[in-house]
Chimera marker file (.cmm) of the C-alpha trace (Angstrom):
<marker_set name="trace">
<marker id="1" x="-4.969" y="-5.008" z="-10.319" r="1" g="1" b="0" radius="0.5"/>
<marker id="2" x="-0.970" y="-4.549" z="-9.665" r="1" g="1" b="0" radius="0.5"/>
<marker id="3" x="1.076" y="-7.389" z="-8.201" r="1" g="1" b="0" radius="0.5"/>
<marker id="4" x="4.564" y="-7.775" z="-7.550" r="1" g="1" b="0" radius="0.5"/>
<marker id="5" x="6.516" y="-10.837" z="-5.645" r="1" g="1" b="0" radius="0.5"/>
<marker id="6" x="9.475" y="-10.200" z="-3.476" r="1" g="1" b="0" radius="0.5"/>
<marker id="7" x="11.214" y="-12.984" z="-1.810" r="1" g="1" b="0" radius="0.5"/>
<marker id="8" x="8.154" y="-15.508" z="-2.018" r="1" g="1" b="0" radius="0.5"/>
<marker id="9" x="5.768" y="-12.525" z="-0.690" r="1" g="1" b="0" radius="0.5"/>
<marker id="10" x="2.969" y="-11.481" z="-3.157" r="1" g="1" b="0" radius="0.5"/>
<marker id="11" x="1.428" y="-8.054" z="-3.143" r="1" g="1" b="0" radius="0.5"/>
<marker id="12" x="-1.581" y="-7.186" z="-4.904" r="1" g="1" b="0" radius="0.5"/>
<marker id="13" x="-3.328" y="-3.936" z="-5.016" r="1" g="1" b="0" radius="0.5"/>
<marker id="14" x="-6.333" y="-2.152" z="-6.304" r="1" g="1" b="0" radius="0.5"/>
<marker id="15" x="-7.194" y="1.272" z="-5.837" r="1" g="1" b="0" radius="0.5"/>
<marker id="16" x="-10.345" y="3.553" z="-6.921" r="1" g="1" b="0" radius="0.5"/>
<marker id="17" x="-11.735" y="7.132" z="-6.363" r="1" g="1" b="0" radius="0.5"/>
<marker id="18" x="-14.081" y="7.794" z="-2.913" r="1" g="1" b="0" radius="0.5"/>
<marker id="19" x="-14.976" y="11.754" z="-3.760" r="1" g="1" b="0" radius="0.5"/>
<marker id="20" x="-13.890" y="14.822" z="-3.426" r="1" g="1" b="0" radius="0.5"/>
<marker id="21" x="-14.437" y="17.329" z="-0.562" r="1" g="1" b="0" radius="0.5"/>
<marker id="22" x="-13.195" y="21.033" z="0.565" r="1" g="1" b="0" radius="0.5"/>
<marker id="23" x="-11.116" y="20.987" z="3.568" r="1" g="1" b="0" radius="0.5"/>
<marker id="24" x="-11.366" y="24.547" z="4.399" r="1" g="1" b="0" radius="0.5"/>
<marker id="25" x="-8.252" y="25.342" z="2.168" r="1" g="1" b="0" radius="0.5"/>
<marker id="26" x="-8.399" y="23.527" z="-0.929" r="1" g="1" b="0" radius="0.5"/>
<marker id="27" x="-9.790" y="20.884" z="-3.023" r="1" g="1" b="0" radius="0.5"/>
<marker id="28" x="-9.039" y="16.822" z="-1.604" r="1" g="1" b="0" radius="0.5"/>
<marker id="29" x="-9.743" y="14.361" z="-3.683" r="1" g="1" b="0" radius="0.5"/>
<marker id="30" x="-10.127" y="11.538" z="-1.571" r="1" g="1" b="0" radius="0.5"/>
<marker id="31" x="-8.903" y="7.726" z="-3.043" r="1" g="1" b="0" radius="0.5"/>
<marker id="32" x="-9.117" y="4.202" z="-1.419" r="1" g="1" b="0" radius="0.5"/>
<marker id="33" x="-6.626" y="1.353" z="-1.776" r="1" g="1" b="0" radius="0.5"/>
<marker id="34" x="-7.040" y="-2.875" z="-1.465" r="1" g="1" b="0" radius="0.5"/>
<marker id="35" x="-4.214" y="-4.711" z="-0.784" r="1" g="1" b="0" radius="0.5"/>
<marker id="36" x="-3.767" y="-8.645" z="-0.106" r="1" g="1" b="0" radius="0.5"/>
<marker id="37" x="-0.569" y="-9.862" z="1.063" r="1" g="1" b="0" radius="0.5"/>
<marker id="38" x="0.033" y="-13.837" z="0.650" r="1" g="1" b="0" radius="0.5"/>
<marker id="39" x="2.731" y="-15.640" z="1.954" r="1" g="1" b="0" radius="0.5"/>
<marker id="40" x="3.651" y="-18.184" z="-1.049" r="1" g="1" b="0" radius="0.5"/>
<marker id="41" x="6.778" y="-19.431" z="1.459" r="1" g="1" b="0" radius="0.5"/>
<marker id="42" x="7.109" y="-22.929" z="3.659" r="1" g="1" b="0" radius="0.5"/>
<marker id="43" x="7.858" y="-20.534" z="6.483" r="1" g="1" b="0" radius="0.5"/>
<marker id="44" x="5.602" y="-17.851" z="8.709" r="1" g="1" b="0" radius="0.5"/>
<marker id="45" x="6.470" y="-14.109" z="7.875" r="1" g="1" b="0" radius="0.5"/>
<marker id="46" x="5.268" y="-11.003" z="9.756" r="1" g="1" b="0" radius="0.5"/>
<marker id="47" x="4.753" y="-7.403" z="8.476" r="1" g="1" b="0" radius="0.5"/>
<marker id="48" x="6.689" y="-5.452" z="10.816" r="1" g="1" b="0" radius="0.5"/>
<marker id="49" x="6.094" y="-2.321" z="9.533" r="1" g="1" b="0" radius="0.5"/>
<marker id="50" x="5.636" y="0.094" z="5.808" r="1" g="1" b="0" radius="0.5"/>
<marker id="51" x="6.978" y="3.222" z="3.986" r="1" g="1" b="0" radius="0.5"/>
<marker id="52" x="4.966" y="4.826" z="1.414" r="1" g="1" b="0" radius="0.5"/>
<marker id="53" x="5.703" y="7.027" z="-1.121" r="1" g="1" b="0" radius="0.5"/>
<marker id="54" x="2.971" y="9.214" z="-2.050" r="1" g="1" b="0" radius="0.5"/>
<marker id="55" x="3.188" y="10.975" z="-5.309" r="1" g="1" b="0" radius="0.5"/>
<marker id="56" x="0.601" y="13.984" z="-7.267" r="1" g="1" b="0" radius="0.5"/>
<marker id="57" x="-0.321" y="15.871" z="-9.660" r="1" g="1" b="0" radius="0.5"/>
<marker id="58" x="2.147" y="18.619" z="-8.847" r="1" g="1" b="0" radius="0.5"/>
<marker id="59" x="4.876" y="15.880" z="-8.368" r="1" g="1" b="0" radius="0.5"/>
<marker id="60" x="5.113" y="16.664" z="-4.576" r="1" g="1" b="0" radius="0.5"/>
<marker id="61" x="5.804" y="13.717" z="-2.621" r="1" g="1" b="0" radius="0.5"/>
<marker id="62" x="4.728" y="13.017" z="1.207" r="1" g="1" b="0" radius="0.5"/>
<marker id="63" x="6.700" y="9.945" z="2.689" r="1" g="1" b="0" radius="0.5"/>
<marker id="64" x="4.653" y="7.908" z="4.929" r="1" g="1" b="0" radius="0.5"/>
<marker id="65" x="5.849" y="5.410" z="7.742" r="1" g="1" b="0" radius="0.5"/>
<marker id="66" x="4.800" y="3.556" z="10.178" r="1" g="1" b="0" radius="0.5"/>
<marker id="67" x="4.286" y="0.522" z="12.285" r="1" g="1" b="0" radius="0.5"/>
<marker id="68" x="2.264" y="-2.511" z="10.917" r="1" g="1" b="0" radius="0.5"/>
<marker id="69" x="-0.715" y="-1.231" z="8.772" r="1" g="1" b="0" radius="0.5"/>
<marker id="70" x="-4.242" y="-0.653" z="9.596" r="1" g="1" b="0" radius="0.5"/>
<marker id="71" x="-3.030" y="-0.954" z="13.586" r="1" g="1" b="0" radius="0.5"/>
<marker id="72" x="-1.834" y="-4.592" z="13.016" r="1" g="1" b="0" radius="0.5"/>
<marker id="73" x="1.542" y="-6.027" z="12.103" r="1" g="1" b="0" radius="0.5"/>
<marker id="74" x="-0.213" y="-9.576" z="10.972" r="1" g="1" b="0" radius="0.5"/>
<marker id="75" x="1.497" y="-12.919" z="10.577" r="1" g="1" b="0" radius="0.5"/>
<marker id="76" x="1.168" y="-15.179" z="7.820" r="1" g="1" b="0" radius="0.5"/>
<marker id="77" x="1.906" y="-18.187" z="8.270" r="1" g="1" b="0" radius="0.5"/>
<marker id="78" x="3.236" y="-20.541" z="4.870" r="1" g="1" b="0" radius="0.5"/>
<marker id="79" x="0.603" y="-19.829" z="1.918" r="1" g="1" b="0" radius="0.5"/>
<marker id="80" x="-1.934" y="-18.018" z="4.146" r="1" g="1" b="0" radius="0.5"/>
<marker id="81" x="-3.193" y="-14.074" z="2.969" r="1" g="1" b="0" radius="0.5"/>
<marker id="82" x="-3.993" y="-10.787" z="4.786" r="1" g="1" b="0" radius="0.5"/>
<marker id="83" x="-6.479" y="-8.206" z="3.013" r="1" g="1" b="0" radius="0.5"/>
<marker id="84" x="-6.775" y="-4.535" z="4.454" r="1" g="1" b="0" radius="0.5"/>
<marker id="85" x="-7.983" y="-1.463" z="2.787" r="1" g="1" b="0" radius="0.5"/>
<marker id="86" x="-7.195" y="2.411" z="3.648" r="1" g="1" b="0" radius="0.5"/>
<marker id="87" x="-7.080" y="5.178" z="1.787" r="1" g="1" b="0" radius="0.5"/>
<marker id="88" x="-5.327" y="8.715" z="0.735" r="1" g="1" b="0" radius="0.5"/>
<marker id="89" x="-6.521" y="12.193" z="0.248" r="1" g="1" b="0" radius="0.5"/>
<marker id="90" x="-4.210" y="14.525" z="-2.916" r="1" g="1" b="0" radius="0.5"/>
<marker id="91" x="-4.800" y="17.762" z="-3.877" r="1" g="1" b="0" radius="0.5"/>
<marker id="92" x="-5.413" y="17.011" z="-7.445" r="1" g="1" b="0" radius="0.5"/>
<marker id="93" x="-7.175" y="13.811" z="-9.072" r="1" g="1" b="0" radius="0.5"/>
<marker id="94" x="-4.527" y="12.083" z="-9.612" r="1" g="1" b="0" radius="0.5"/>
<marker id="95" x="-1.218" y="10.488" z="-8.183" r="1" g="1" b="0" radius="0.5"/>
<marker id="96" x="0.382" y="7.301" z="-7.610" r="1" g="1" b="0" radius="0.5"/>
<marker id="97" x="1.664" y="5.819" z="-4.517" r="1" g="1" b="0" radius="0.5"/>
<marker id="98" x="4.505" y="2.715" z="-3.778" r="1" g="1" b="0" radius="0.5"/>
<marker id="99" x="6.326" y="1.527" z="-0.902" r="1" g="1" b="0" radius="0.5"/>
<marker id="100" x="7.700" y="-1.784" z="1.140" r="1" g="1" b="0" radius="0.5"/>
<marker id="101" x="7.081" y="-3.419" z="3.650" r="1" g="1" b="0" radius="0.5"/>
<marker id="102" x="9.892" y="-4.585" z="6.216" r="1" g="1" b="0" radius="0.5"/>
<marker id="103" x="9.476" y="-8.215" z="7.144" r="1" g="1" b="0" radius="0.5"/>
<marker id="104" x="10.646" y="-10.977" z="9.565" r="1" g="1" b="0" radius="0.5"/>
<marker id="105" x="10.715" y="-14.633" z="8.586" r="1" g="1" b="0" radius="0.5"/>
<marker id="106" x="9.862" y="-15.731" z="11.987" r="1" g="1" b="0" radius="0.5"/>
<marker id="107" x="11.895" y="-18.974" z="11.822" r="1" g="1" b="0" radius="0.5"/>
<marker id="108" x="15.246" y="-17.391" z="11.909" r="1" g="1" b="0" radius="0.5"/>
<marker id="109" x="14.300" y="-13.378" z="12.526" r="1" g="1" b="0" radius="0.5"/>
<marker id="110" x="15.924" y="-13.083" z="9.221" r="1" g="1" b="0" radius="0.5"/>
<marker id="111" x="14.586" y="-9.476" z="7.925" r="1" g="1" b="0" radius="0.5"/>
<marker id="112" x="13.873" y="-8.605" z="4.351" r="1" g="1" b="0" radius="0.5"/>
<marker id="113" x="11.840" y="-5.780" z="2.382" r="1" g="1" b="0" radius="0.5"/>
<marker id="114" x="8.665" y="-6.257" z="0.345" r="1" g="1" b="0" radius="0.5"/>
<marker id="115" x="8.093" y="-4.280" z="-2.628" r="1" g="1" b="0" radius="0.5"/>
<marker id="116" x="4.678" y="-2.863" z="-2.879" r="1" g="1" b="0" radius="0.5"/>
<marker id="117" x="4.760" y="-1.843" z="-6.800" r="1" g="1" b="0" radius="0.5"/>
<marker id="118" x="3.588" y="1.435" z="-7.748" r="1" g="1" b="0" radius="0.5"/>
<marker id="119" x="-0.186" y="2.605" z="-8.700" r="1" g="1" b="0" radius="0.5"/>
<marker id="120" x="-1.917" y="4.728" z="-9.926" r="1" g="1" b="0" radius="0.5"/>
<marker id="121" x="-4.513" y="6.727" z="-8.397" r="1" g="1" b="0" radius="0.5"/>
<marker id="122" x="-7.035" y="8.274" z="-10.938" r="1" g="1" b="0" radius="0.5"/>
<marker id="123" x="-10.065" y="10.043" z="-10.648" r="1" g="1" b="0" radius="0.5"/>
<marker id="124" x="-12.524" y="8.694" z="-13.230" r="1" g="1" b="0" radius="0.5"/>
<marker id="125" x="-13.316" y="11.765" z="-14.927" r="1" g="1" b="0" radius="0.5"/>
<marker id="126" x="-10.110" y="12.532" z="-15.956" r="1" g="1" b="0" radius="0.5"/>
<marker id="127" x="-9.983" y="9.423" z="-18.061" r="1" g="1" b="0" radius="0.5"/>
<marker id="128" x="-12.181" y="10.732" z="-20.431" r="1" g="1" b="0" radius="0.5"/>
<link id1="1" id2="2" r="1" g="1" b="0" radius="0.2"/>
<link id1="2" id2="3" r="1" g="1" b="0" radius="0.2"/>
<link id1="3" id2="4" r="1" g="1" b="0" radius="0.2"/>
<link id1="4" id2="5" r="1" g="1" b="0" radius="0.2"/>
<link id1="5" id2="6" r="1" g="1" b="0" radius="0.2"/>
<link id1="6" id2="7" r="1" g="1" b="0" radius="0.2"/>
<link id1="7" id2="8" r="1" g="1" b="0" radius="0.2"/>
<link id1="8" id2="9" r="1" g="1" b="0" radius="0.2"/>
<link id1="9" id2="10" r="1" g="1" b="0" radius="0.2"/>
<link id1="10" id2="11" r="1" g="1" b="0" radius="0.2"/>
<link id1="11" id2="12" r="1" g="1" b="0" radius="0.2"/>
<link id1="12" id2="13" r="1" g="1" b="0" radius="0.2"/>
<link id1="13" id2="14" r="1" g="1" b="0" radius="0.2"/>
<link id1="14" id2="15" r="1" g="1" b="0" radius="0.2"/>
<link id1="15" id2="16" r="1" g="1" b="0" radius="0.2"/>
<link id1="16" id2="17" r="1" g="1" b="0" radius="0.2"/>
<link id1="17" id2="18" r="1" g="1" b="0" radius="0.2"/>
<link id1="18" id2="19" r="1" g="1" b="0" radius="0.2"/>
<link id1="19" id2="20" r="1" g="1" b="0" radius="0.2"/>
<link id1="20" id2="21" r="1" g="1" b="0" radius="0.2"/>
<link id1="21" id2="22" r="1" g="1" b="0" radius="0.2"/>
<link id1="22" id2="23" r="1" g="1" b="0" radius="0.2"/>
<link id1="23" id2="24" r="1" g="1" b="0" radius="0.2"/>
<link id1="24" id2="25" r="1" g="1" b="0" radius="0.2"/>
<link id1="25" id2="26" r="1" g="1" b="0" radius="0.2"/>
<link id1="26" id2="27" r="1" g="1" b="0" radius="0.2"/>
<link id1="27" id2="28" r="1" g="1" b="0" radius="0.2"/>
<link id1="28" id2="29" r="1" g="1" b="0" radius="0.2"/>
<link id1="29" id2="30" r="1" g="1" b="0" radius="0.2"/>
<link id1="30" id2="31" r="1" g="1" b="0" radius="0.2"/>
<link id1="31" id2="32" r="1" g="1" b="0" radius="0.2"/>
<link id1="32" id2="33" r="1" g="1" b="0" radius="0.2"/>
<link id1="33" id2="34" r="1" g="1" b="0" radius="0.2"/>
<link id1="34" id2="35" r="1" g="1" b="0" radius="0.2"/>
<link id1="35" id2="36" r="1" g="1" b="0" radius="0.2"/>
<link id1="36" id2="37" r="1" g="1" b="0" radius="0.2"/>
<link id1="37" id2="38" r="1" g="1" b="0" radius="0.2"/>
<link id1="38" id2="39" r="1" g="1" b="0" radius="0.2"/>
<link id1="39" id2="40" r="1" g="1" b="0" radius="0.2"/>
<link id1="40" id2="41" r="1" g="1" b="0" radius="0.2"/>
<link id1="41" id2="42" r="1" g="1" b="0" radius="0.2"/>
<link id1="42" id2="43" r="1" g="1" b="0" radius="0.2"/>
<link id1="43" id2="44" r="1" g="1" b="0" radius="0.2"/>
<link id1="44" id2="45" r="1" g="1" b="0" radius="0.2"/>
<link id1="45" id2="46" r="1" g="1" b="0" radius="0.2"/>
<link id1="46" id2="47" r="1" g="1" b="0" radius="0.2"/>
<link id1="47" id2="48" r="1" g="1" b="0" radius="0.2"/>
<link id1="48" id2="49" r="1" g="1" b="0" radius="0.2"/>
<link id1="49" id2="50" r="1" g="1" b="0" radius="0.2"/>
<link id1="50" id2="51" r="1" g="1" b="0" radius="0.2"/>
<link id1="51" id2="52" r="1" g="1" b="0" radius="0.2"/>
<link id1="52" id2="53" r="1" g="1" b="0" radius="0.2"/>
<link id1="53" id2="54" r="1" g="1" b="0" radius="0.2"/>
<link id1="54" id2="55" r="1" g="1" b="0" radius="0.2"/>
<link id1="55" id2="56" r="1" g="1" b="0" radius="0.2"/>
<link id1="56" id2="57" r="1" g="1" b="0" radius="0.2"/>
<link id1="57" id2="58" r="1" g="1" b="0" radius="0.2"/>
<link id1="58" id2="59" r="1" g="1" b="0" radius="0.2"/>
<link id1="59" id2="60" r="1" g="1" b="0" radius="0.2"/>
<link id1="60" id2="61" r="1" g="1" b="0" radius="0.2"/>
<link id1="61" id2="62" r="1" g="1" b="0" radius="0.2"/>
<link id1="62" id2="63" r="1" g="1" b="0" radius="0.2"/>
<link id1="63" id2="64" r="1" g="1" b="0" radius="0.2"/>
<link id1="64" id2="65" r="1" g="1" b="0" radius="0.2"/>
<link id1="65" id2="66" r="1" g="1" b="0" radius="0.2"/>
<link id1="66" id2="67" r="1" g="1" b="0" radius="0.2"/>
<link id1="67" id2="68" r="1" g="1" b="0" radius="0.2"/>
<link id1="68" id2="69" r="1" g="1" b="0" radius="0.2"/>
<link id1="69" id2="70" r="1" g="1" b="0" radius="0.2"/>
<link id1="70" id2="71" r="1" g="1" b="0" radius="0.2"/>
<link id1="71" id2="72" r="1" g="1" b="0" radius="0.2"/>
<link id1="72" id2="73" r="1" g="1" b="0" radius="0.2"/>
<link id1="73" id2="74" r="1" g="1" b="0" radius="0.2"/>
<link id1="74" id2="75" r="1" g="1" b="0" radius="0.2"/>
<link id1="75" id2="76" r="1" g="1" b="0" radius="0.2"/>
<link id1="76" id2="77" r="1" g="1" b="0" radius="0.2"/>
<link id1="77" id2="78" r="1" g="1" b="0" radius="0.2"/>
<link id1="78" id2="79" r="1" g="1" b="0" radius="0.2"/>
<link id1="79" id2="80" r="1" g="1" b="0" radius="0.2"/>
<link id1="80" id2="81" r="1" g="1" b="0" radius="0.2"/>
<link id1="81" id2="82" r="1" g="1" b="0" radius="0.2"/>
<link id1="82" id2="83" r="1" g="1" b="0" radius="0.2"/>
<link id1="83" id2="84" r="1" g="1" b="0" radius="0.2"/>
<link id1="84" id2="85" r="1" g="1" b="0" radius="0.2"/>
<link id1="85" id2="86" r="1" g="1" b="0" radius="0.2"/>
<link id1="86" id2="87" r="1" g="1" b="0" radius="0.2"/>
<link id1="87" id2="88" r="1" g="1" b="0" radius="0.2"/>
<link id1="88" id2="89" r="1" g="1" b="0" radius="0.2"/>
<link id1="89" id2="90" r="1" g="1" b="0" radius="0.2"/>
<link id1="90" id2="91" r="1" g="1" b="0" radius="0.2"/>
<link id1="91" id2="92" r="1" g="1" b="0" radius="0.2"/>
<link id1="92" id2="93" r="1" g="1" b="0" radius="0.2"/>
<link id1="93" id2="94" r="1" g="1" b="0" radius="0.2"/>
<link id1="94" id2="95" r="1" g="1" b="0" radius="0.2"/>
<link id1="95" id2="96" r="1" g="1" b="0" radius="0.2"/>
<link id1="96" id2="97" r="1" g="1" b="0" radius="0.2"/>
<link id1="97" id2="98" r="1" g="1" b="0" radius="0.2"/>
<link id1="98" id2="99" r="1" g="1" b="0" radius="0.2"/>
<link id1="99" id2="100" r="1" g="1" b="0" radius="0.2"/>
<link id1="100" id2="101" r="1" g="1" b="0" radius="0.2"/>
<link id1="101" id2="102" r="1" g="1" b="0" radius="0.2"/>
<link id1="102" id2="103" r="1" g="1" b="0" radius="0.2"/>
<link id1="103" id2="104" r="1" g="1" b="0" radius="0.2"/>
<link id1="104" id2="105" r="1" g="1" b="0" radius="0.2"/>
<link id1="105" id2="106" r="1" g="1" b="0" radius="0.2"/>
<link id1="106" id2="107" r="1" g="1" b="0" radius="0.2"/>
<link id1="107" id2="108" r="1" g="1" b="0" radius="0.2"/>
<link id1="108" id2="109" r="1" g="1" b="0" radius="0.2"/>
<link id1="109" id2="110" r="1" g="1" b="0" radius="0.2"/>
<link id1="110" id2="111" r="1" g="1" b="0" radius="0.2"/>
<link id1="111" id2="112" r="1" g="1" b="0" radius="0.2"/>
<link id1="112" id2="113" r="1" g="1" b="0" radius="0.2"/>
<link id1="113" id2="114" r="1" g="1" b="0" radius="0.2"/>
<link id1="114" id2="115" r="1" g="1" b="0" radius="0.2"/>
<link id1="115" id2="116" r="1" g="1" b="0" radius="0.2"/>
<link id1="116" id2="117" r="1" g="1" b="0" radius="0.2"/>
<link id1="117" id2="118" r="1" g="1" b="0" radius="0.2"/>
<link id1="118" id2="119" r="1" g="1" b="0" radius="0.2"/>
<link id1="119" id2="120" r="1" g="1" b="0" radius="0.2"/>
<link id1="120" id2="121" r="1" g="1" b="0" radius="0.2"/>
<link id1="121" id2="122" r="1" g="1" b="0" radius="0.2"/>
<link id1="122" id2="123" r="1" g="1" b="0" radius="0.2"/>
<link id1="123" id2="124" r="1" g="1" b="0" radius="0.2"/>
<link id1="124" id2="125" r="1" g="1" b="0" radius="0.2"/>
<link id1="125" id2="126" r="1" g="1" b="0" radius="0.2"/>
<link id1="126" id2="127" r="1" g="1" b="0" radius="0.2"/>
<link id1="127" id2="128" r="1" g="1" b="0" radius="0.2"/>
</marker_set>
């Protein structure tokens, strides 16, 4: 598991291989992702919204963003956690993704960004 802490906010993430499939064009090698968020603050934060960076095997990036994740944009209020899990599809087994979050402390709309460190996502068979 990776964690990182930004500004009181603790991200943790775990990520594993699904399969692999033919899309009609090419190989996808399909990969999900855990994450828990916990608020280790005296004061309620909300994820507003994320930026990915997706990175593979060919070093071509894709740059995600969006609102909220998984269609919510959650508040946590002082030491509470949010888990969610998605996933990714690359055309090669592995890759690495990273990102932030952009967050509001809700007591004084002060914003601030979250790191979410970088991972790595890896295919089991090519750890042999």
């Amino acid at each position: 598991m990776i964690q990182q802490i930004t500004e009181g906010v603790k991200i943790s993430v775990q990520s594993n291989f699904e399969s692999s499939y033919f899309d009609g064009e090419s190989l996808q090698f399909r990969f999900n992702y855990f994450i828990e968020i916990e608020n280790n603050n005296p004061h309620s934060v909300q994820l507003i919204s994320r930026k990915w960076t997706i990175l593979d095997a060919l070093n071509q990036s894709e740059i995600i963003e969006g609102i909220g994740v998984v269609g919510q944009q959650p508040v946590l209020k002082p030491f509470e956690s949010y888990r969610y899990n998605s996933g990714c599809a690359l055309k090669g087994p592995v890759g690495s993704m990273k990102g932030i979050y952009h967050m509001v402390r809700l007591s004084d709309q002060h914003t601030f960004e979250v790191i979410i460190p970088n991972f790595r996502l890896c295919a089991e068979f090519t750890q042999n």
